[in-house]
N, C-alpha and C positions, 0 to 999 in steps of 0.2 A: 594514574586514574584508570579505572576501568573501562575496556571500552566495549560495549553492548553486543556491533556488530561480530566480533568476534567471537562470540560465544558459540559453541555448535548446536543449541535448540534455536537459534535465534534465524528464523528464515529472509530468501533474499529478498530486501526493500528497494524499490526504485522508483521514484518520482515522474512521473508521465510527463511529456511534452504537450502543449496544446492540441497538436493533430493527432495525438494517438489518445489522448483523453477523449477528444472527438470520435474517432474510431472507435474507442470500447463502446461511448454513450449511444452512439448509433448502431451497432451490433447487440444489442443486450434492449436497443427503444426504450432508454427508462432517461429520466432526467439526471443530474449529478446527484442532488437530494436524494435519489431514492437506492443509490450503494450505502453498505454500511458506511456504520463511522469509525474512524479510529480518533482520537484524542492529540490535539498536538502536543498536549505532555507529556505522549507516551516517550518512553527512555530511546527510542530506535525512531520516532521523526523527530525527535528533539538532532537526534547524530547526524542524520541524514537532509536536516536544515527544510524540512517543509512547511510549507504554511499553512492556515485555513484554505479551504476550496483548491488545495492539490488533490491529485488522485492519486494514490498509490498500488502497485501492482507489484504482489505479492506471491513470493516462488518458495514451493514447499515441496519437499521430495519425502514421498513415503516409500516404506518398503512395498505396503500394500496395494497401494494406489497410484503409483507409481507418482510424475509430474502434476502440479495439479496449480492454477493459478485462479489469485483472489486478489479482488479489486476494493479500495476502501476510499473513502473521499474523507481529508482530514478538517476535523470543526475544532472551534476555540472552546479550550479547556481546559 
């Protein structure tokens, strides 16, 4: 079987702990609701085993733009 995480377009996924989902939601002042969404059916939280209401922090590397991190809160779907 194929496995997603390995893919090289596929960037790095990691599921937040309580204190650091704490930490992003109060650095940014927004509630959890108001980061995007990611789908828990997506193919890459389906791998990485998350549920509704995780936060996920997301590592992208451009040539451009160099390091760049993106935060998503996952809902049922």
């Amino acid at each position: 079987m194929f496995n997603v995480l390995d893919h090289e377009l596929v960037p790095k996924h990691e599921i937040l702990h309580k204190d650091e989902k704490k930490a992003v939601l109060e650095k940014f002042g927004i509630p959890k609701d108001r980061l995007p969404f990611i789908m828990e059916s997506d193919p890459v939280i389906k791998a990485i085993k998350a549920k509704a209401g995780d936060v996920i922090k997301i590592s992208r590397k451009s040539p451009t733009a160099g390091d760049s991190v993106y935060y998503r809160v996952v809902v049922k779907g």
